[in-house]
N, C-alpha and C positions, 0 to 999 in steps of 0.2 A: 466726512473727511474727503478731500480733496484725492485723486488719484494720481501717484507720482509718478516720473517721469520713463520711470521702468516698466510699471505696470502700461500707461498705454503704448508702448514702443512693443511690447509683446502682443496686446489684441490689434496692433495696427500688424505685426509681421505674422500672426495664427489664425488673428479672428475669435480666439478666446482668451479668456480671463479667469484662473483660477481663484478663490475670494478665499481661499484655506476654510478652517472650520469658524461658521458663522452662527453655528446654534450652540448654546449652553447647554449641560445636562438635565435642566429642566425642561428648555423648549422641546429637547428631543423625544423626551419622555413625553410631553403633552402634544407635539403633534403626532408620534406614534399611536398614544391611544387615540386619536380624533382620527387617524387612517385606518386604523385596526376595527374602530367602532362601525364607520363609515362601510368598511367591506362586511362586516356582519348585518348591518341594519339594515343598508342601503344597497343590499346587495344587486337590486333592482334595477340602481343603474348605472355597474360593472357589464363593461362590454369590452368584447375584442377588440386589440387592433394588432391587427397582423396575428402570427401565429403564437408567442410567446410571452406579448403583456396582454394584463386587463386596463384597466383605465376607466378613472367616471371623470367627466367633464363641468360637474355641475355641482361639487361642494361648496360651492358659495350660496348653493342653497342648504344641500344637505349636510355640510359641515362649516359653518360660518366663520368657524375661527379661524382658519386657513386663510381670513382678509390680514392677520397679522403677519403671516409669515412674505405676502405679496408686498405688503410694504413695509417690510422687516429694514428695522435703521442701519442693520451691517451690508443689505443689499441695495437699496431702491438709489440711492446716492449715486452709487456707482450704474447704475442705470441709466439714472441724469446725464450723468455726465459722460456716457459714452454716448447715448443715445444723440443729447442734444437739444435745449427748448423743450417744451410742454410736453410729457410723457401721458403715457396709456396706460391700463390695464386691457389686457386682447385676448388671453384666455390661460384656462390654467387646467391642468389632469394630475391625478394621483395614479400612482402605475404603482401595479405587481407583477412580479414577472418571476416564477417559481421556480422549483428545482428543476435540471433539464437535464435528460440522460443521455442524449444525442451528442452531434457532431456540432461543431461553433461554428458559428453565422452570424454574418453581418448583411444589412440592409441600405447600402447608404444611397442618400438622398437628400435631398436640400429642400428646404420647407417653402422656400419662396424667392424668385428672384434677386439679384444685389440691385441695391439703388445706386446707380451711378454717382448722383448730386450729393452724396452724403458722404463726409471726410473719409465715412468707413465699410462706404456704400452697403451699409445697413438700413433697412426699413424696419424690422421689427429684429427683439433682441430675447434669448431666451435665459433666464435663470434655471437652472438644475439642483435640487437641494436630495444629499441622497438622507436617508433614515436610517440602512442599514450599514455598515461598514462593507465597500466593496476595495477588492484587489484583483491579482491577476488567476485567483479560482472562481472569483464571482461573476455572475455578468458585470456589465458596465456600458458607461459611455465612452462613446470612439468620435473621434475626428480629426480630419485630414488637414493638416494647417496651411491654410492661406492668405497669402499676404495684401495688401489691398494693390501690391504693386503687381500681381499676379496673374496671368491671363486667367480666364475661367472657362476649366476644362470638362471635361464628361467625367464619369466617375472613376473607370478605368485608369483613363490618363492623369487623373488629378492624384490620387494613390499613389502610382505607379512613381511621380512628380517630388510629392511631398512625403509620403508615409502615411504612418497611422499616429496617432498621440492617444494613449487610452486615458481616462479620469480616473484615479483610484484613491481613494480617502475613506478617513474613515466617521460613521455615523455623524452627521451635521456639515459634510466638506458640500462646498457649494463652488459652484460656475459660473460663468457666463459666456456665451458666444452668438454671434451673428448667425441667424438660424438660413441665410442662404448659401453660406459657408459647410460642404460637404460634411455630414457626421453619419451616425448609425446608433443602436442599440447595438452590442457586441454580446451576444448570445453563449454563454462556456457549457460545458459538460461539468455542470455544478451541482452538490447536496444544499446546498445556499439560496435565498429568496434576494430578492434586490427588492429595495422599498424607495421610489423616490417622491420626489414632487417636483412637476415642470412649470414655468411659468413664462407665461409670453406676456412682452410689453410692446407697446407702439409709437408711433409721433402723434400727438392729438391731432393733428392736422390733416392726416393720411387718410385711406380707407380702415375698416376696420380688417383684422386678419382673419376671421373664422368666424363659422357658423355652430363651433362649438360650445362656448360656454355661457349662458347667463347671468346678467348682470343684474340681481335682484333689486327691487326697490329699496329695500335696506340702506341701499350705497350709492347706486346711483341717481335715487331721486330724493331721498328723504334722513338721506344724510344730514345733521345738523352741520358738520363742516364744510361750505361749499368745493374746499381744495381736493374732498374725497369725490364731491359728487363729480366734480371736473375730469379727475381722474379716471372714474368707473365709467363717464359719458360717452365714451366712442362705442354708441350702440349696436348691435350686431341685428340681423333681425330677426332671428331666436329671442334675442331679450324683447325687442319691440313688441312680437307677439304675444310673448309670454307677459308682460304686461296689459297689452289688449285683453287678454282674454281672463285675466285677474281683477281688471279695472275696479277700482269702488269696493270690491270686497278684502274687509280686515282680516277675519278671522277662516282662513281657507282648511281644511282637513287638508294633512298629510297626506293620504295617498290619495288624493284628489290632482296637487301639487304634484306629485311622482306622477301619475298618467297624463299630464299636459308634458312634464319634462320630455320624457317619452314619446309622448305620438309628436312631440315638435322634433327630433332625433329622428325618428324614423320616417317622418316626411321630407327629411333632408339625406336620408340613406346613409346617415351614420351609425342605425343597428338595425337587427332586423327585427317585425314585427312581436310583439312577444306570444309568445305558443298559447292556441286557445281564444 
């Protein structure tokens, strides 16, 4: 479905797009447990970032189902069509971010340059899908709304400029915004866990955004449907290697797979070595 004319007059004046709730009570239930299993199992490779989420980068290996929620029919559409021509898959994380008995904080930061030449001088664009119901006791998403007619300011003055916009919905409410458009994690003094799932998309045309997540051969090579494998194609080169070094073998053991994901992570200083 087409986006009407309200919906982009709002991500051309904010830089986001609320999608209200896009998961059914089943989907929620089933990518809950695929996130829940994921941090039991997989716990290997949960890692910091920053001081108060975990995050793994790499459930397209170790939770595959997750490929439906990336190109989930109530999202990807509206991806198209902001984005623009031939989309991406560019990387995606699962984040927990648990009870916090502190003081609230924000982090904010901008993931990536604005791209001038683009209607909405966007280069890459992020979906936000939360899992748990968050409000104003939970943590949440923050971001500063900016218009594309807007100078682009430091963080200070950009706040100061525009304000804060928090995201609050509940279990399956999902987003989207320009991820060089000022945001944060907004951190509360909560009894409450926040569950989301991020997802980055790009222009096939571009570079890719990160050296964070793997693009298994599942999708991107040996996909029966070329439009997937198209999709998943804007290779990173964590995925190229991670290929190289799987080449030719079908049947790889599990944690064989986990200590490549890993030492290619930790060769790129996205965690630290693991103890031992």
């Amino acid at each position: 479905m087409a986006l009407d004319e309200e919906a982009l007059a709002a991500f051309k004046a904010t830089g986001m797009l609320s999608l209200g709730v896009i998961l059914s009570d089943a989907e929620i239930e089933h990518y809950s447990r695929l996130f829940d299993r994921d941090r039991r199992d997989m716990a290997r490779h949960w890692y910091p970032l920053g001081k108060h989420q975990t995050i793994n980068c790499d459930m397209l290996v170790t939770a595959p189902g997750f490929d439906s929620m990336i190109r989930h029919p109530r999202a990807l559409p509206a991806v198209a069509e902001l984005m623009g021509g031939d989309i991406c898959f560019s990387e995606i994380s699962i984040r927990h971010m648990a009870a916090h008995g502190g003081d609230p904080t924000r982090n904010w930061h901008r993931d990536r340059p604005h791209w001038p030449e683009h209607p909405f001088r966007m280069d890459y664009i992020q979906l936000i899908v939360y899992l748990t119901d968050v409000d104003e006791g939970t943590h949440c998403f923050s971001i500063s709304p900016e218009s594309v007619d807007d100078d682009i300011l430091d963080a200070e003055a950009q706040v100061d400029r525009n304000g804060i916009f928090d995201f609050h919905g509940p279990a399956g409410s999902a987003a989207l915004f320009n991820v060089a458009v000022l945001h944060t994690a907004t951190v509360r003094s909560t009894m409450a866990e926040r569950k989301s799932v991020q997802i980055y998309y790009g222009h096939r045309r571009r570079p890719f955004l990160s050296e964070d997540s793997v693009m298994p051969p599942a999708f991107c090579r040996d996909h029966e449907d070329a439009g997937v494998r198209a999709f998943y194609g804007v290779l990173n080169g964590k995925t190229q290697e991670f290929l190289d070094r799987t080449s030719g073998r079908d049947d790889i053991p599990q944690n064989e797979i986990s200590d490549i994901l890993i030492d290619l992570d930790v060769q790129r200083g996205k965690r630290e070595p693991p103890a031992g």
